[in-house]
C-alpha positions in Angstrom: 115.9 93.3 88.0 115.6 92.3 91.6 114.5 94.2 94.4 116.5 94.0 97.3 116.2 94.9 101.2 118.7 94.3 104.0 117.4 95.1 107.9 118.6 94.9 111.2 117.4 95.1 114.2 118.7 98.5 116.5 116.4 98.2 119.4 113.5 96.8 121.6 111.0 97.5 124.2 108.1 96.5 125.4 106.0 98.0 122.9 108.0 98.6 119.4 111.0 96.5 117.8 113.2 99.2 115.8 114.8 98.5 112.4 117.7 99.7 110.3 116.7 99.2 106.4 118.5 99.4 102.9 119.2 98.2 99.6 122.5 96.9 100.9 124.1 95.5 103.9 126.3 98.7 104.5 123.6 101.0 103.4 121.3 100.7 105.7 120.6 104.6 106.9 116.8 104.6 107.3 114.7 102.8 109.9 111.7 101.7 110.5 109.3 101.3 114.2 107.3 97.9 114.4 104.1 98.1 116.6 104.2 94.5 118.3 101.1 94.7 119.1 99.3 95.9 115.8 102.1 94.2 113.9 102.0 97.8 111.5 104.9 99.6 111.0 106.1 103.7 110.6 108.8 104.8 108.4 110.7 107.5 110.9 111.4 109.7 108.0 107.5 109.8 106.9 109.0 108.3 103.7 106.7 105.2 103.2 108.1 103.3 100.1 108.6 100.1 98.1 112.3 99.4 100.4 110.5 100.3 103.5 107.2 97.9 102.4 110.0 94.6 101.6 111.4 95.2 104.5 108.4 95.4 106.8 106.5 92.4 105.3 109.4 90.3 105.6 110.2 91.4 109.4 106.7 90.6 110.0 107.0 86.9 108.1 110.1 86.2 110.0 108.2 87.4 113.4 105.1 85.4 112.9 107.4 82.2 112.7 109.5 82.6 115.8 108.7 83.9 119.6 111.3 86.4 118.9 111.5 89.4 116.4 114.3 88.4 113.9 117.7 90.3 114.9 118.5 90.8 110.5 117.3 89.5 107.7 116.9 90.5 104.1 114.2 89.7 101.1 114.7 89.7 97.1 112.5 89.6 94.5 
């Protein structure tokens, strides 16, 4: 069976890159704060778990490869 994760980004500053998360594309109801500069990452629910580690690894795969912070993405395995 695969695991699946869909994210999107919701919003940016200076300091943190927010993200929408979920097993699908229209259930995406937690999110998760990116620290740009530590590259680590919070679940905002304090829920930290196998969704919420996909989608953070891959956010920060896609991040390391482009100047920007990717706007969506998603990751299967």
């Amino acid at each position: 069976m695969a695991g699946l994760v869909y994210f999107r980004k919701i919003s940016e500053d200076a300091d943190t890159v927010r993200y929408a998360f979920g097993p699908e594309p229209e259930d995406m109801a937690r999110t998760l704060t990116v620290d740009k500069a530590s590259r680590t990452s919070a679940v905002d629910d304090g829920r930290p778990d196998y969704l919420a580690l996909k989608a953070s690894r891959k956010i920060n795969v896609l991040g390391t490869r482009s100047p920007d912070w990717p706007d969506r993405g998603m990751s299967a395995s």
